[in-house]
TORKOL-4160 file (C-alpha; in steps of 0.2 Angstrom, whole numbers, padded with zeros to 4 digits, m for minus):
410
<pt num="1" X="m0008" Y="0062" Z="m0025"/>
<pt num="2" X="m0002" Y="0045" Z="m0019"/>
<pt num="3" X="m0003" Y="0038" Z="m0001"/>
<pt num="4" X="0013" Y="0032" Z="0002"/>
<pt num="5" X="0026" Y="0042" Z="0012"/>
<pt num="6" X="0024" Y="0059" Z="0006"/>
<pt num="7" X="0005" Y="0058" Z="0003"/>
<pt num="8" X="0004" Y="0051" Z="0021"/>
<pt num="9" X="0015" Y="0064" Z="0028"/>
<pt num="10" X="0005" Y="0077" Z="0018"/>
<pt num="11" X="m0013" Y="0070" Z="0027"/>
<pt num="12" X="m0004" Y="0070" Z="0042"/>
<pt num="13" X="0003" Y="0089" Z="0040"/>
<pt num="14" X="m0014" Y="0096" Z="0036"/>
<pt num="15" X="m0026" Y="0084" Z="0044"/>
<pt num="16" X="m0016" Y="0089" Z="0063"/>
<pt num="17" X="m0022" Y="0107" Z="0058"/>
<pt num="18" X="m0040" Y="0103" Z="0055"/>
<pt num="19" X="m0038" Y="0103" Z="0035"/>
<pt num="20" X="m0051" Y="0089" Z="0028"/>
<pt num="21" X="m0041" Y="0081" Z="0016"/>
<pt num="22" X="m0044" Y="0070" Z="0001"/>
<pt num="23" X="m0029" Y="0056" Z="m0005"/>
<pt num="24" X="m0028" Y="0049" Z="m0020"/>
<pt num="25" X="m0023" Y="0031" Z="m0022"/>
<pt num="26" X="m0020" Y="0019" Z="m0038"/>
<pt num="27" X="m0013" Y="0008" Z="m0026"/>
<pt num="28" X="m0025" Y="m0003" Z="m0015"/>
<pt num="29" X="m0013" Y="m0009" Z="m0002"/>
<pt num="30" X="m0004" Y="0008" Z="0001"/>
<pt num="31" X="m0002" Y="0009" Z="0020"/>
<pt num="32" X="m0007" Y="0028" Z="0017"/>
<pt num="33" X="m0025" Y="0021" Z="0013"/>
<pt num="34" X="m0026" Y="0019" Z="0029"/>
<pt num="35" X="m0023" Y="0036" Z="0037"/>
<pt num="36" X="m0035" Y="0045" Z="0049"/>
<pt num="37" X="m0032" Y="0060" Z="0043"/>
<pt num="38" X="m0038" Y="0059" Z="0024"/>
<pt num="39" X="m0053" Y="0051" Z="0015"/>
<pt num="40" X="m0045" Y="0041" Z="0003"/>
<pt num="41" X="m0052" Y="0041" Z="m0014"/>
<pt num="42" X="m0046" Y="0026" Z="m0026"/>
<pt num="43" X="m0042" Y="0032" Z="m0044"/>
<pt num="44" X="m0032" Y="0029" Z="m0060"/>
<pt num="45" X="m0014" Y="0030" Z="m0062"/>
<pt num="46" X="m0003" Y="0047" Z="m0068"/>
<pt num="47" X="0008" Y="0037" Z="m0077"/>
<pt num="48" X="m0005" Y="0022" Z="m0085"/>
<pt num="49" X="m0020" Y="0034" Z="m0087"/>
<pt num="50" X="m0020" Y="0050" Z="m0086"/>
<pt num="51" X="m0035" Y="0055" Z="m0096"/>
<pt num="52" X="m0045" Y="0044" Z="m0085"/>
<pt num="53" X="m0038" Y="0051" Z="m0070"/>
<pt num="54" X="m0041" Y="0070" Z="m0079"/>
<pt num="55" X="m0060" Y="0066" Z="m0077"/>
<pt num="56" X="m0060" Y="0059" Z="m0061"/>
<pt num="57" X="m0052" Y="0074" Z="m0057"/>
<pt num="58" X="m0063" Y="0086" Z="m0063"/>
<pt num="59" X="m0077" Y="0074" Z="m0057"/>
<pt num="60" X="m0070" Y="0073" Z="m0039"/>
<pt num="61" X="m0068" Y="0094" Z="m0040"/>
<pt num="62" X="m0089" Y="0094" Z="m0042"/>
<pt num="63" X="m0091" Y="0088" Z="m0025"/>
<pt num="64" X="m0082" Y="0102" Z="m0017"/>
<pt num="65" X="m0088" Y="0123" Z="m0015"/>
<pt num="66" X="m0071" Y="0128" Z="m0016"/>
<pt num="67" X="m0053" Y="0124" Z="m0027"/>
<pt num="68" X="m0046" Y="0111" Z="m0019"/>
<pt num="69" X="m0025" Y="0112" Z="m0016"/>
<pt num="70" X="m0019" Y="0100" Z="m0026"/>
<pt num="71" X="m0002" Y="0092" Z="m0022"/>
<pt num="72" X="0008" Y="0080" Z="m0030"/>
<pt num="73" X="0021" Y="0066" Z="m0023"/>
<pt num="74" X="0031" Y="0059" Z="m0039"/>
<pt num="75" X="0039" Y="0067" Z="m0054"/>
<pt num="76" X="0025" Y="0058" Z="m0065"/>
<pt num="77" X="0012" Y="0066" Z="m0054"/>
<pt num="78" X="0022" Y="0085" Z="m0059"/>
<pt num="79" X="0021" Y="0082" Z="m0078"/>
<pt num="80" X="0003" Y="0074" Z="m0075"/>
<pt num="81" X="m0003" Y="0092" Z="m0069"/>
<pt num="82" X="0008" Y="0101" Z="m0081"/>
<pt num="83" X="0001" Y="0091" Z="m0097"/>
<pt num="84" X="m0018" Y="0096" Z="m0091"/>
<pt num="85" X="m0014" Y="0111" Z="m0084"/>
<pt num="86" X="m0027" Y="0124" Z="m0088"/>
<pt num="87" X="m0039" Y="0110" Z="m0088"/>
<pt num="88" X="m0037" Y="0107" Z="m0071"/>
<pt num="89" X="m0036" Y="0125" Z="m0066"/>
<pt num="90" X="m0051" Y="0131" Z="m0066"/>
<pt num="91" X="m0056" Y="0117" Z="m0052"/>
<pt num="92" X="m0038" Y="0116" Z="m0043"/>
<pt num="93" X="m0025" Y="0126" Z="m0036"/>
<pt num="94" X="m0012" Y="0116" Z="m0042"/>
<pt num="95" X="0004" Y="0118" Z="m0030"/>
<pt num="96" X="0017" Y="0117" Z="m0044"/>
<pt num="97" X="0031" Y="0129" Z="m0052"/>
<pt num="98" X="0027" Y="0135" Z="m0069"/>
<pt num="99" X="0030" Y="0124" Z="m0085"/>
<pt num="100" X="0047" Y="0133" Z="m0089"/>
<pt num="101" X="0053" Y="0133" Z="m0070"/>
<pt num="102" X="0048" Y="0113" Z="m0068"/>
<pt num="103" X="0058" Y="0111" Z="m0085"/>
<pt num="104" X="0074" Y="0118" Z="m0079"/>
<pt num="105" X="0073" Y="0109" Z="m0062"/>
<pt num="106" X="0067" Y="0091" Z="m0070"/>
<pt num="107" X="0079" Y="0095" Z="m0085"/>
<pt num="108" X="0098" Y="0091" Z="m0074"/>
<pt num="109" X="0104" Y="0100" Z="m0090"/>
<pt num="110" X="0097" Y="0114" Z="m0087"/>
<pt num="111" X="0098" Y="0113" Z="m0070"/>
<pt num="112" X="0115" Y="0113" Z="m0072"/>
<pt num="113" X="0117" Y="0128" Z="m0082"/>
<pt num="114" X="0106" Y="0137" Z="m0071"/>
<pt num="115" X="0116" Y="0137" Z="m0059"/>
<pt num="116" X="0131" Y="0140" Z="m0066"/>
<pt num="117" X="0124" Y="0159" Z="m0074"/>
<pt num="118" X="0118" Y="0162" Z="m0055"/>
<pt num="119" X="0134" Y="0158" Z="m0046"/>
<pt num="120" X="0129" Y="0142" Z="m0037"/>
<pt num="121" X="0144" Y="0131" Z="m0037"/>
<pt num="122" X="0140" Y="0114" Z="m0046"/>
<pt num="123" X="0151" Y="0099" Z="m0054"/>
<pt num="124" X="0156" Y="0099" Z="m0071"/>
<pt num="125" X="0144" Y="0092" Z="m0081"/>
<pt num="126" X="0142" Y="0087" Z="m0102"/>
<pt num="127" X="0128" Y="0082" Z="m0109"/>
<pt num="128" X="0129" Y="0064" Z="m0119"/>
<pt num="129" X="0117" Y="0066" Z="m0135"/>
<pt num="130" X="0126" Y="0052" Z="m0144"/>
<pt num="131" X="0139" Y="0041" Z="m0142"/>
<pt num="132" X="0148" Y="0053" Z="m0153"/>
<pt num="133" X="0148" Y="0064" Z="m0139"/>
<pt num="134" X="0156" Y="0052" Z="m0129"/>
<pt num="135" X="0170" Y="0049" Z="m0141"/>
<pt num="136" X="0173" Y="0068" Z="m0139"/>
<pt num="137" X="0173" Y="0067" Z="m0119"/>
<pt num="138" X="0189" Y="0055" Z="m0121"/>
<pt num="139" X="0202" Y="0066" Z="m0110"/>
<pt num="140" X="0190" Y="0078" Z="m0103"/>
<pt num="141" X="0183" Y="0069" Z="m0088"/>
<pt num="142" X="0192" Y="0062" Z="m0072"/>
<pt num="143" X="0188" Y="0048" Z="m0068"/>
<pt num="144" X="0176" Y="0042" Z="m0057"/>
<pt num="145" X="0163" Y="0052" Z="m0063"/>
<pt num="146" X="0144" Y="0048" Z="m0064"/>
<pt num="147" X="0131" Y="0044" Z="m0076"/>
<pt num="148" X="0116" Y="0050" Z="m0075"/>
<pt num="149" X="0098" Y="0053" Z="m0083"/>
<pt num="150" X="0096" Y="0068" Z="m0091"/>
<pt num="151" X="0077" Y="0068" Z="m0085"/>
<pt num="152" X="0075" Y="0054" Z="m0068"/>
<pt num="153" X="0058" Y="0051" Z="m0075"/>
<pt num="154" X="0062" Y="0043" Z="m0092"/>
<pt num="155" X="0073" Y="0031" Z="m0083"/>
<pt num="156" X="0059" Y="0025" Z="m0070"/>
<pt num="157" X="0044" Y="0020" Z="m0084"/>
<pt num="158" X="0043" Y="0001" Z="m0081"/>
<pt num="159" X="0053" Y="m0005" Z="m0096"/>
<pt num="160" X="0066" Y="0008" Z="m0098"/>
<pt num="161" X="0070" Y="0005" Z="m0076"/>
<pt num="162" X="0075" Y="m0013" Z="m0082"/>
<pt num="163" X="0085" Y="m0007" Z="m0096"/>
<pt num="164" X="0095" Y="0003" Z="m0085"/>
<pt num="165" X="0097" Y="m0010" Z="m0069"/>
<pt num="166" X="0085" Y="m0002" Z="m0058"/>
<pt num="167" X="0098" Y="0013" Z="m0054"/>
<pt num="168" X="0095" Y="0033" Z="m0052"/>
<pt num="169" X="0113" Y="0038" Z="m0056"/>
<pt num="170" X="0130" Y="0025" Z="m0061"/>
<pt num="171" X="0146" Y="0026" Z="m0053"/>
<pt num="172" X="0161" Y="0024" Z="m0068"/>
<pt num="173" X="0177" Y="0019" Z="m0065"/>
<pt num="174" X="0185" Y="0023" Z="m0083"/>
<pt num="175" X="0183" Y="0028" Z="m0101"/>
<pt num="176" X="0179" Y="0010" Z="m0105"/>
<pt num="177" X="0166" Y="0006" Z="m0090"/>
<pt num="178" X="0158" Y="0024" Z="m0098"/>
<pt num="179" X="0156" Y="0017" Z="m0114"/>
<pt num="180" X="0148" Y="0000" Z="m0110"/>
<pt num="181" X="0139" Y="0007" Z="m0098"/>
<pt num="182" X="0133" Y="0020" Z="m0111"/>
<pt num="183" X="0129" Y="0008" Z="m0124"/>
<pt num="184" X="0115" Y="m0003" Z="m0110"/>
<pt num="185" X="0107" Y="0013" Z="m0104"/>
<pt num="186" X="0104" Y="0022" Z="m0123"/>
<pt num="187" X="0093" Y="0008" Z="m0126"/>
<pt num="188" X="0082" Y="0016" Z="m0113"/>
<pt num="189" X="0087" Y="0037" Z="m0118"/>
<pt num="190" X="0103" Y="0041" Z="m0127"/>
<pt num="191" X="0104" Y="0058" Z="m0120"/>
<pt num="192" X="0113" Y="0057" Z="m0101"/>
<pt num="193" X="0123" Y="0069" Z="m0091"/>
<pt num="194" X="0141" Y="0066" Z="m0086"/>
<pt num="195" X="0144" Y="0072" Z="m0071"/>
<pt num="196" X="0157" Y="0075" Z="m0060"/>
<pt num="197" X="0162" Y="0065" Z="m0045"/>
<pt num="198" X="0162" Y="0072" Z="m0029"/>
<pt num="199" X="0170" Y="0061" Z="m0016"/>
<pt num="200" X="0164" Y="0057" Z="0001"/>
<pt num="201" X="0150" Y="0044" Z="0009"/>
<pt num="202" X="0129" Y="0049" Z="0010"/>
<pt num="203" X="0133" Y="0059" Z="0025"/>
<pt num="204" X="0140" Y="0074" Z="0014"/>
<pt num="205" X="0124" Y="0075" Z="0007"/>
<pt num="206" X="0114" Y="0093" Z="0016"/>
<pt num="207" X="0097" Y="0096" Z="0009"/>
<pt num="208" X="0091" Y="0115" Z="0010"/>
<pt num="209" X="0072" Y="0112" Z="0009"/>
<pt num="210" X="0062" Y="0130" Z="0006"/>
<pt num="211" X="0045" Y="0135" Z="0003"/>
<pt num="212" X="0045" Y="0150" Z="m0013"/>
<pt num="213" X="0028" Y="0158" Z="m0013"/>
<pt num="214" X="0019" Y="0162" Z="m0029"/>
<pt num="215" X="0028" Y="0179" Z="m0032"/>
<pt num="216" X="0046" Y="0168" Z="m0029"/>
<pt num="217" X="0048" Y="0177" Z="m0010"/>
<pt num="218" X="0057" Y="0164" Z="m0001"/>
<pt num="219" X="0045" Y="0161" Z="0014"/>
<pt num="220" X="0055" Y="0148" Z="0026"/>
<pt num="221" X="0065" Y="0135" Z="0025"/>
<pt num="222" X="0077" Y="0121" Z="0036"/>
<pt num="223" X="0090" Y="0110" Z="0032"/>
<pt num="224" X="0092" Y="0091" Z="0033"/>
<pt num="225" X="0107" Y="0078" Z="0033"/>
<pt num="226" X="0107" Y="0062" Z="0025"/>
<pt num="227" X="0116" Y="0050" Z="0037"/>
<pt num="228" X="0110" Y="0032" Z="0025"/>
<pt num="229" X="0104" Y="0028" Z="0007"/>
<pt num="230" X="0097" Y="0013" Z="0001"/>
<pt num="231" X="0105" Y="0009" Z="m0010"/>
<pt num="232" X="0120" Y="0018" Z="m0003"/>
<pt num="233" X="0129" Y="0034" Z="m0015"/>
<pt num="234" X="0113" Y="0038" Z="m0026"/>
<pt num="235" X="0097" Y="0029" Z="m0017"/>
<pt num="236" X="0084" Y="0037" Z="m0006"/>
<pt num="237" X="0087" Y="0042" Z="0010"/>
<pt num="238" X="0082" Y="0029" Z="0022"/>
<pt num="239" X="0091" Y="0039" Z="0040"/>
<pt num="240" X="0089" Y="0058" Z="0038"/>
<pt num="241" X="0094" Y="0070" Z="0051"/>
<pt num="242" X="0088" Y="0088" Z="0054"/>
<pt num="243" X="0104" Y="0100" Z="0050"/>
<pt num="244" X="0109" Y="0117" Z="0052"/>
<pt num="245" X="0117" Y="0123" Z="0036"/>
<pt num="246" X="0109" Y="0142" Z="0033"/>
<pt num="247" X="0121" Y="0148" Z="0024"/>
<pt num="248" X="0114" Y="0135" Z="0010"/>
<pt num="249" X="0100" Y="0148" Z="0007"/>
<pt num="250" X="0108" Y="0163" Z="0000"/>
<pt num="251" X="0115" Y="0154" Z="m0015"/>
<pt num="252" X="0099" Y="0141" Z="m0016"/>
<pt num="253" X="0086" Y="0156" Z="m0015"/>
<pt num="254" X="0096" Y="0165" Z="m0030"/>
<pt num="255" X="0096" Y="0150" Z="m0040"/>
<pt num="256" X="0076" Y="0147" Z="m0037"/>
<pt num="257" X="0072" Y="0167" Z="m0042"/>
<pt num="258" X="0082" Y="0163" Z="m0056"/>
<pt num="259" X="0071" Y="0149" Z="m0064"/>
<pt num="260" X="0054" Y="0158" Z="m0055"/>
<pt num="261" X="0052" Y="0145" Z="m0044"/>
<pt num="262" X="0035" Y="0146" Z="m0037"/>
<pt num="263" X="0031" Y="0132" Z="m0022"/>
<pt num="264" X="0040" Y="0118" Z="m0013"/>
<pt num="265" X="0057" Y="0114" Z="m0017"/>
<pt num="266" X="0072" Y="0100" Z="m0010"/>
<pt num="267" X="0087" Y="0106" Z="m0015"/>
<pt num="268" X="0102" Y="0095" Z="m0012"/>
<pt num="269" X="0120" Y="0097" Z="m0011"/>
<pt num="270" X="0134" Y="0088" Z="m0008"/>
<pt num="271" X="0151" Y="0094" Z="0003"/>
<pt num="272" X="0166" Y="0095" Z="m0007"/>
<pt num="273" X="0182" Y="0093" Z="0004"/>
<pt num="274" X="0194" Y="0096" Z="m0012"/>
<pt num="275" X="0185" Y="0115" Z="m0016"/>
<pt num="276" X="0180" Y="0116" Z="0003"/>
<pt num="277" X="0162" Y="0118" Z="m0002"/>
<pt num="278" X="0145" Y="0113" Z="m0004"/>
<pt num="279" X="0141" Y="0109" Z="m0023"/>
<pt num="280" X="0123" Y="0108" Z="m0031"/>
<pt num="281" X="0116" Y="0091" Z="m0036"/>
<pt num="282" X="0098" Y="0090" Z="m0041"/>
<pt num="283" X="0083" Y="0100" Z="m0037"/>
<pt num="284" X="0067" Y="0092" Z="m0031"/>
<pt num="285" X="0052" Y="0101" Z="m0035"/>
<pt num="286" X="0040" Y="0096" Z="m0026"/>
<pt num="287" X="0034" Y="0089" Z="m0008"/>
<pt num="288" X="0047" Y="0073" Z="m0004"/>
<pt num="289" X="0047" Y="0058" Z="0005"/>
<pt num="290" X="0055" Y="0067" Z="0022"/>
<pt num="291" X="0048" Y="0082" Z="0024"/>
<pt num="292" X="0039" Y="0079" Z="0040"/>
<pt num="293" X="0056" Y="0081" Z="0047"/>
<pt num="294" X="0053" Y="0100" Z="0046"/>
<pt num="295" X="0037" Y="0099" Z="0054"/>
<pt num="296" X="0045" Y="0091" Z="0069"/>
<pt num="297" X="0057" Y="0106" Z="0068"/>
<pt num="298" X="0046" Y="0120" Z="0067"/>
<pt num="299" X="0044" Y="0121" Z="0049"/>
<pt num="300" X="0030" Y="0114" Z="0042"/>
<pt num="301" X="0029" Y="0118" Z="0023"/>
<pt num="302" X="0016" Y="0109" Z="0019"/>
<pt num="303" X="0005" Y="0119" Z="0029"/>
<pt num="304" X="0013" Y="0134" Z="0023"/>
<pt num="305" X="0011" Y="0130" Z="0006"/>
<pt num="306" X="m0007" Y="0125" Z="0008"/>
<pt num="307" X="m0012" Y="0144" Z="0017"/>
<pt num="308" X="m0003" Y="0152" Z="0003"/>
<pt num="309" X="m0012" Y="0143" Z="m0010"/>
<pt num="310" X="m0029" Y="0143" Z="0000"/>
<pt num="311" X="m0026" Y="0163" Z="0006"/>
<pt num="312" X="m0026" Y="0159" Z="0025"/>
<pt num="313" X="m0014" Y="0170" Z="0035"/>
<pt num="314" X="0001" Y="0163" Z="0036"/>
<pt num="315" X="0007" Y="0150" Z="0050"/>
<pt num="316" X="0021" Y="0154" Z="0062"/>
<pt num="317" X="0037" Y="0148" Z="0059"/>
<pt num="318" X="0049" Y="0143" Z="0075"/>
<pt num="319" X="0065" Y="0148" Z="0073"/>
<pt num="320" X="0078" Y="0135" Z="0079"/>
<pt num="321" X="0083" Y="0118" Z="0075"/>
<pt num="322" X="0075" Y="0103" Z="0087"/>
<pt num="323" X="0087" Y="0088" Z="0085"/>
<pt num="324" X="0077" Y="0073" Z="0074"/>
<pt num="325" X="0079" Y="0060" Z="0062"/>
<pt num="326" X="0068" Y="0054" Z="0050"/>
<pt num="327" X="0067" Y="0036" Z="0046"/>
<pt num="328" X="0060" Y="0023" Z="0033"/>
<pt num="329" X="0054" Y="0010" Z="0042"/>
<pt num="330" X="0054" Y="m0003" Z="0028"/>
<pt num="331" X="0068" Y="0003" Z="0021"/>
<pt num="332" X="0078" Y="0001" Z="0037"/>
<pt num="333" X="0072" Y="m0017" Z="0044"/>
<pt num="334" X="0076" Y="m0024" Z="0025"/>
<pt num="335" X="0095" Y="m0014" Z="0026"/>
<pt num="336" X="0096" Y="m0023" Z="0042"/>
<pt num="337" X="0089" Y="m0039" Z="0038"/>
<pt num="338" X="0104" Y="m0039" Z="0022"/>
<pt num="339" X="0117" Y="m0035" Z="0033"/>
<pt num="340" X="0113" Y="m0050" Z="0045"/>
<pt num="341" X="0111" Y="m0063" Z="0032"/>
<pt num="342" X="0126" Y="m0059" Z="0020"/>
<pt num="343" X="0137" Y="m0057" Z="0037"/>
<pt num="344" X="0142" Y="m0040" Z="0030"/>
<pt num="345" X="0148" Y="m0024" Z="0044"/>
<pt num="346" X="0139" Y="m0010" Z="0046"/>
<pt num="347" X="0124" Y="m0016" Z="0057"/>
<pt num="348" X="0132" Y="m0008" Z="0072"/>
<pt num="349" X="0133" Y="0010" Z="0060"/>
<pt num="350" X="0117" Y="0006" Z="0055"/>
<pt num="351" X="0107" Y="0006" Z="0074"/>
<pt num="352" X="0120" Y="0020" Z="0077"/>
<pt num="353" X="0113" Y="0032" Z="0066"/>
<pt num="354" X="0095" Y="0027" Z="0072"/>
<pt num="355" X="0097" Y="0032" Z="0088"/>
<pt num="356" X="0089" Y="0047" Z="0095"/>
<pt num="357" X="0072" Y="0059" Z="0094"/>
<pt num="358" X="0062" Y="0051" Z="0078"/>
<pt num="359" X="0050" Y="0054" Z="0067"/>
<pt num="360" X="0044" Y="0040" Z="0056"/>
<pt num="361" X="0039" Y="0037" Z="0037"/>
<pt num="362" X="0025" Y="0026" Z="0042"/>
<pt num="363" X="0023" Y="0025" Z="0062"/>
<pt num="364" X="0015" Y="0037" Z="0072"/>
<pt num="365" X="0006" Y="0034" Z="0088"/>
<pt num="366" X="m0009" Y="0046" Z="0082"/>
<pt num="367" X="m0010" Y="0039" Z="0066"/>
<pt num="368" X="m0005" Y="0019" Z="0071"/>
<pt num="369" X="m0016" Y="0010" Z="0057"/>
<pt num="370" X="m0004" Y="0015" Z="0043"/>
<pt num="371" X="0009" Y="0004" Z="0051"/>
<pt num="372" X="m0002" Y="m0009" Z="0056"/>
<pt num="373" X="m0006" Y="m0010" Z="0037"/>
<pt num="374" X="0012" Y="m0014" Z="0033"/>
<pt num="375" X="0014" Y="m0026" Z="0046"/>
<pt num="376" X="0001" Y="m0034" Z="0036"/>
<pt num="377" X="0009" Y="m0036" Z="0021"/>
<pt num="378" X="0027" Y="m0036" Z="0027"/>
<pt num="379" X="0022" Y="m0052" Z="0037"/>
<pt num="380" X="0019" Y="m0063" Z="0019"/>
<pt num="381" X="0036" Y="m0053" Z="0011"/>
<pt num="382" X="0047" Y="m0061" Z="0025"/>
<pt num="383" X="0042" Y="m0079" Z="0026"/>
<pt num="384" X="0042" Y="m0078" Z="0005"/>
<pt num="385" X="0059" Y="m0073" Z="0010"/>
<pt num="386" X="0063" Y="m0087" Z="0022"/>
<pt num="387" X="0057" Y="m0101" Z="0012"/>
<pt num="388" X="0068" Y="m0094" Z="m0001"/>
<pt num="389" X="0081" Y="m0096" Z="0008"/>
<pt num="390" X="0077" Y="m0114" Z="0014"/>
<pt num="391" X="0077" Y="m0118" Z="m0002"/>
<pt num="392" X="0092" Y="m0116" Z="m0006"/>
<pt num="393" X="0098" Y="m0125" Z="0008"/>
<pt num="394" X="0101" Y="m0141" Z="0000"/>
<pt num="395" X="0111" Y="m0132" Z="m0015"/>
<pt num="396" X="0121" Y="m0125" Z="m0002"/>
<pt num="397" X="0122" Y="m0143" Z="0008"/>
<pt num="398" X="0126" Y="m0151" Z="m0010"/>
<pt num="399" X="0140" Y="m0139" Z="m0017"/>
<pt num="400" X="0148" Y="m0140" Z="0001"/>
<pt num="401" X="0149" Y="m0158" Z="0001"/>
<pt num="402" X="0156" Y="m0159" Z="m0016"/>
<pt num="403" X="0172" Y="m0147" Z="m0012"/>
<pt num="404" X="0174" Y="m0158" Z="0003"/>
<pt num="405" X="0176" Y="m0173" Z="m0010"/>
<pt num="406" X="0188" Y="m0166" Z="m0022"/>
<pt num="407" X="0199" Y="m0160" Z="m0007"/>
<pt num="408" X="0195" Y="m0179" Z="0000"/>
<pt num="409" X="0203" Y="m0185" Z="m0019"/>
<pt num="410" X="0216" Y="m0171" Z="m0020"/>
């Protein structure tokens, strides 16, 4: 569901194996429309029209001998296949966690007190219902602290994302920054989470990615490094390394069992140097923008997750951890392309964290047409960009003479 970079990395995980696959686009100019390794099939949106995508679903299902493995790429596309759950069923395998699992990992409330009854060290969190509740808060959090959804997909339909300045989480400096900050984003969802903040740049932030089979028997699993964000502190990542961080799963595969986790699941962290350990932020349940980076090291979950589902014998598993990274193309030419024009540092970081073994979001010399799509449509983005800028050129020219004037009178 969804042909941009975790649909594409899913055709590319399953087509290399021989799988025929089918993806699914709303989206006409997606760069994963053009993938050899999936027919792509154009249909309506989860989010606009879900009851038209339902039957073209079911329709789609008729062409087929045999359930198709259904994967989804968003959070929209998770609550899709839960609303119409049993009737997709009977012509899908749908490769998602049951409704009460999905709700305590989509829920960051109960997220949190999940992991809090199974020992998995988290920050402190409060749930905001009202601005009553925030009155209470007064004295109980340190500040800075975070604001954030209590559900990321209530914050990302098109009218509340406004409403909230386009942001996944807010940074707060104080009691008063909580409130006014508060007071913009109930007009999208009263009810946020507090949270704790836990100090340190995007590079603290280790993903234990894992594959929980339908019984909820961890089945393999590998570890990743954020090394840039965009935006930086709560964006997504744009540099990703592969890591090695096992004892991550002990405490992460407790936690999953817990909630009856069935399927794929990114579960991040975040080192804290104060408590000397790793704390729990989120739990992404579902197939990610980056997990190809585990197929470069050996551990394809995708693939696993697809012979689970289907009832093929399961794939080998390397063990070992191959040094790669994972990078965003888009994401990093416009990062770099900021930095040059606002004259800002970090560029030389920037190409420092790039280097080395890579994998790409978009790229790959197998697959090229994908990229050559985006150069397509990146082409018209940039000179929209440059004659933005030329235009304000003689603004600029203007405002420039004028200070030299009044310093000419002064």
């Amino acid at each position: 569901m969804n042909m941009f970079y975790t649909g594409l990395g899913i055709a590319r995980s399953l087509g290399e194996q021989g799988v025929p696959v089918t993806g699914l686009t709303a989206h006409r100019g997606a760069y994963g429309n053009f993938t050899r390794y999936a027919r792509v099939v154009h249909c309506a949106d989860a989010v606009t029209e879900p009851e038209t995508l339902l039957r073209q679903l079911i329709a789609l299902s008729q062409t087929g001998r045999d359930r198709a493995v259904l994967f989804p790429t968003r959070d929209s596309d998770l609550l899709f296949l839960d609303r119409f759950r049993h009737e997709l069923e009977p012509y899908f395998l749908l490769c998602i966690p049951s409704s009460m699992a999905l709700e305590r990992c989509l829920n960051k409330w109960d997220t949190y007190q999940c992991a809090v009854e199974a020992g998995v060290p988290t920050p402190k969190s409060w749930l905001i219902q009202n601005a009553e509740d925030l009155t209470n808060l007064e004295g109980a959090v340190n500040y800075p602290c975070v604001v954030k959804p209590v559900a990321a997909h209530h914050w990302r339909t098109a009218a509340n994302w406004e409403l909230v300045g386009a942001r996944k989480a807010i940074a707060v400096a104080s009691h008063e920054h909580l409130l006014a900050e508060y007071r913009a984003v109930a007009q999208a969802d009263q009810r946020v989470l507090v949270q704790e903040c836990i100090p340190g740049d995007d590079e603290c932030l280790i993903v234990a990615a894992c594959y929980m089979d339908r019984q909820s028997n961890f089945q393999a699993g590998f570890n990743l490094q954020k090394l840039v964000q965009n935006p930086p502190g709560f964006g997504t990542g744009c540099i990703v390394q592969s890591a090695n961080r096992p004892e991550l799963f002990e405490g992460t595969v407790r936690l999953l069992r817990a909630m009856e986790f069935t399927g794929i699941a990114e579960v991040e962290y975040k080192w804290d140097a104060t408590d000397n350990e790793y704390k729990l932020i989120e739990i992404n349940p579902r197939p990610w923008d980056q997990h190809r980076l585990g197929a470069a090291c050996g551990v394809d979950l995708i693939h696993l997750a697809y012979c689970d589902y289907a009832g093929l014998p399961k794939p080998d598993v390397r063990v070992g951890v191959a040094e790669r990274k994972w990078i965003a193309e888009d994401a990093f030419l416009m990062a770099a392309l900021r930095l040059i024009w606002r004259r800002e540092p970090g560029l030389a970081a920037l190409m420092r964290h790039a280097r080395g073994k890579k994998v790409y979001g978009i790229w790959s010399r197998r697959d090229p047409l994908p990229f050559l799509a985006w150069l397509a449509t990146l082409v018209p983005k940039l000179i929209g960009m440059g004659l933005q800028v030329i235009g304000r050129i003689p603004a600029a020219l203007s405002a420039t003479r004028q200070k030299t004037a009044l310093r000419a009178i002064q």
